[in-house]
C-alpha positions as CSV (number, residue, x, y, z in Angstrom):
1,X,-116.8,170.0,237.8
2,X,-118.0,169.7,241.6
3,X,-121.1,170.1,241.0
4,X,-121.2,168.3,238.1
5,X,-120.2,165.1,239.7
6,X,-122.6,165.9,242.6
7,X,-125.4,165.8,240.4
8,X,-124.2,162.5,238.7
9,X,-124.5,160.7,241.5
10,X,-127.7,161.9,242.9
11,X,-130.5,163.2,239.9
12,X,-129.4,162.5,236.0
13,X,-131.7,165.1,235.1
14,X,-130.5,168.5,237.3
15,X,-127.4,166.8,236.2
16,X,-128.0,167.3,232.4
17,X,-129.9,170.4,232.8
18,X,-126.3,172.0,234.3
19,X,-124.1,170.4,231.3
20,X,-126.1,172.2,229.0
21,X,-126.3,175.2,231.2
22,X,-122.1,174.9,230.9
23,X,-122.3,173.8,227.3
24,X,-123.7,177.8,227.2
25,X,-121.6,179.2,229.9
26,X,-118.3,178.3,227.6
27,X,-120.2,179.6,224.8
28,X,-121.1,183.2,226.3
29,X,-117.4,183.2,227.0
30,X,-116.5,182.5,223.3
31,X,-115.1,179.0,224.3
32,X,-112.0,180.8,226.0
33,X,-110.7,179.1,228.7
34,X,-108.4,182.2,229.8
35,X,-111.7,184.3,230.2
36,X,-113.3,181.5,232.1
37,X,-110.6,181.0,234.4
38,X,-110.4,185.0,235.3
39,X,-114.6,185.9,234.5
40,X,-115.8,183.0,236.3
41,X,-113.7,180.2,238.0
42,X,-111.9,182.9,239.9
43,X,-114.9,184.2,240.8
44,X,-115.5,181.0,243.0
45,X,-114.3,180.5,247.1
46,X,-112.2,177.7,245.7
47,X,-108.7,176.6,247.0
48,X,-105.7,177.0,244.2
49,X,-106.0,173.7,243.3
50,X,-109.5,173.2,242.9
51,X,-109.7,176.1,240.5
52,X,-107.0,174.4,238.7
53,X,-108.9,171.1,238.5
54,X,-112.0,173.2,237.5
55,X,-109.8,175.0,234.8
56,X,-109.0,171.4,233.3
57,X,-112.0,170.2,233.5
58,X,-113.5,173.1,231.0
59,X,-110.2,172.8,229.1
60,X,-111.5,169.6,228.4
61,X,-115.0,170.5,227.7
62,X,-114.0,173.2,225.4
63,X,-112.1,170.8,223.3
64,X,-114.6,168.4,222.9
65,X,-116.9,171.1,222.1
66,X,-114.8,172.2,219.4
67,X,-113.8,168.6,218.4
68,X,-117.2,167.8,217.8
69,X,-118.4,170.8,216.5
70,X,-120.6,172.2,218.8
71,X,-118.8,175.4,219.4
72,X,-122.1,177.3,218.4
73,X,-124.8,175.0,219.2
74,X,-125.7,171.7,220.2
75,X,-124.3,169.3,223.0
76,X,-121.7,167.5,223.7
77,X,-121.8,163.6,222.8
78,X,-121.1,163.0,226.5
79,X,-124.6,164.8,226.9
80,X,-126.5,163.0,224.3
81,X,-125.1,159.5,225.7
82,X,-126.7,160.3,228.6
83,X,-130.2,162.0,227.3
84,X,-130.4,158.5,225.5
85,X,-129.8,156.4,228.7
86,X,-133.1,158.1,230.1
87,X,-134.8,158.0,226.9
88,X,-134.3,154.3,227.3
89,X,-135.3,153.7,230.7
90,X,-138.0,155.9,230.0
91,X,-139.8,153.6,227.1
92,X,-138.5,150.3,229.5
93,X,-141.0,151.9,232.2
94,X,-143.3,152.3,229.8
95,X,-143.0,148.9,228.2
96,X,-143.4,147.1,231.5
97,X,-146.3,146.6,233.8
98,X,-144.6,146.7,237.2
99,X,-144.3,151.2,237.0
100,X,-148.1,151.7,237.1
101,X,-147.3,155.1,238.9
102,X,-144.8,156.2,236.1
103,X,-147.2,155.1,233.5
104,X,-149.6,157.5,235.3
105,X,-147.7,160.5,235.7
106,X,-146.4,160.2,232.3
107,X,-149.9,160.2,230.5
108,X,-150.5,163.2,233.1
109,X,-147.8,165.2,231.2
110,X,-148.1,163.8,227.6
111,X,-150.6,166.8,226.7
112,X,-147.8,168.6,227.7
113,X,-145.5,167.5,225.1
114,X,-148.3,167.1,222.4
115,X,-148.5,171.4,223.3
116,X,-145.2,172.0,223.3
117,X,-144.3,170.2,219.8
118,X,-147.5,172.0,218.2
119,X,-146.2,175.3,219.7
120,X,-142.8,175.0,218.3
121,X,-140.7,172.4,220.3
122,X,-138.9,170.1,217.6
123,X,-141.0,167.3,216.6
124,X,-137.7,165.1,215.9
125,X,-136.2,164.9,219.3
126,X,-138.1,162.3,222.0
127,X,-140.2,163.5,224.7
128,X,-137.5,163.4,227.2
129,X,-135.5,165.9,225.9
130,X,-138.8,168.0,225.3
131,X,-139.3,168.0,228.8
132,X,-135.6,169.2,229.6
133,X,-135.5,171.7,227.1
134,X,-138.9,173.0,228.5
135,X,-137.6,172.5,232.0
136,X,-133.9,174.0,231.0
137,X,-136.1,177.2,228.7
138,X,-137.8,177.6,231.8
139,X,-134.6,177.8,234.1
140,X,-132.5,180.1,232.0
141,X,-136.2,182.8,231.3
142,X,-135.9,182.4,235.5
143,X,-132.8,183.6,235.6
144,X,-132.9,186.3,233.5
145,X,-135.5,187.4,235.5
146,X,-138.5,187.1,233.0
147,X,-141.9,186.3,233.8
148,X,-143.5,182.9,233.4
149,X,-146.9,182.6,232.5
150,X,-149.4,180.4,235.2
151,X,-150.1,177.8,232.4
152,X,-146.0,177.1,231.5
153,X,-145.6,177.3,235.6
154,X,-147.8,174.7,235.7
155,X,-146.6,172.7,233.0
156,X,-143.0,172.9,234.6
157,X,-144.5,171.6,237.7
158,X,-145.6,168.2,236.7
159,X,-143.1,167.9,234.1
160,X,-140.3,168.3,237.1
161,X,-142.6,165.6,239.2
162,X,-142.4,163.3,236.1
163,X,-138.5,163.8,235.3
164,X,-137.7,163.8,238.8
165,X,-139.2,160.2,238.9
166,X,-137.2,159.6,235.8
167,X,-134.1,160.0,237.3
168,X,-134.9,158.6,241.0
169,X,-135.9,155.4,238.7
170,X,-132.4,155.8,236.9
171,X,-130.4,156.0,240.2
172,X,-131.9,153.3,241.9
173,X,-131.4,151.6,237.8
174,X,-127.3,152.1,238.4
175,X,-127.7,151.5,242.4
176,X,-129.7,147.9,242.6
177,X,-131.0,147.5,238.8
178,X,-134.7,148.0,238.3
179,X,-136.6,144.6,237.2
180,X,-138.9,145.0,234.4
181,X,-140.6,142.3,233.8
């Protein structure tokens, strides 16, 4: 939860990218909150009360996960509201003539995508969400301690560049409100 609204405030993306990384974390502890308060929270150099406020906050994340029936798989609507907030500022800096430098790095990392949906990546879901579940697929191989090849290294590189100008364009969005036109 900390972290989480850290994130909020200051990148969208890394922000996303650690829901769904939660999203998992409740599901590799079969959505039990009693495990995840003594497996994991606990685990944490957290006051009492802060690892109560944490508890309650994936209380409430486990119920909407099982509300909305993504117990197994999928995300949260909370999640997808917020995929398709960038998705839409992404096609607005498209659409409009005053992001000349988002246009550019966004044609930089469209062959990218183009790979990435030929190899495998669903064709159905928009290019945003290709780019985080490379970014996130990525992430979690890291963590396991798997290697990553030179090519996918280098795709996450200007993928990151061209997200992490995503969400600096959708802070300064909330912040000031970008003009489009």
């Amino acid at each position: 939860m900390f972290i989480a609204q850290e994130l909020r405030k200051n990148n969208i993306a890394e922000y996303l990218l650690y829901m769904w990384q939660v999203e998992d974390t409740i599901r590799a502890f079969d959505c039990s909150l009693s495990r995840i308060r003594r497996e994991y929270i606990d685990c944490f150099d957290y006051t009492e009360e802060q690892k109560d406020d944490e508890a309650d906050w994936f209380g409430n994340l486990i119920k909407m996960m099982n509300e909305e029936g993504c117990r197994a798989q999928g995300h949260l609507q909370i999640n997808k509201v917020t995929l398709q907030l960038l998705s839409e500022l992404h096609a607005q800096l498209l659409a409009s003539p005053k992001f000349p430098f988002y246009n550019t790095a966004y044609y930089k990392v469209l062959p990218f995508i183009v790979e990435l949906r030929n190899h495998g990546a669903n064709k159905e879901e928009g290019e945003i969400e290709t780019c985080l579940n490379l970014l996130y697929g990525v992430m979690m191989l890291r963590l396991q301690k798997k290697e990553v090849s030179t090519s996918t290294s280098h795709a996450v590189k200007e993928v990151s560049t061209f997200i992490g100008m995503l969400s600096d364009y959708y802070k300064k969005d909330k912040e000031e409100g970008l003009k489009f036109e």
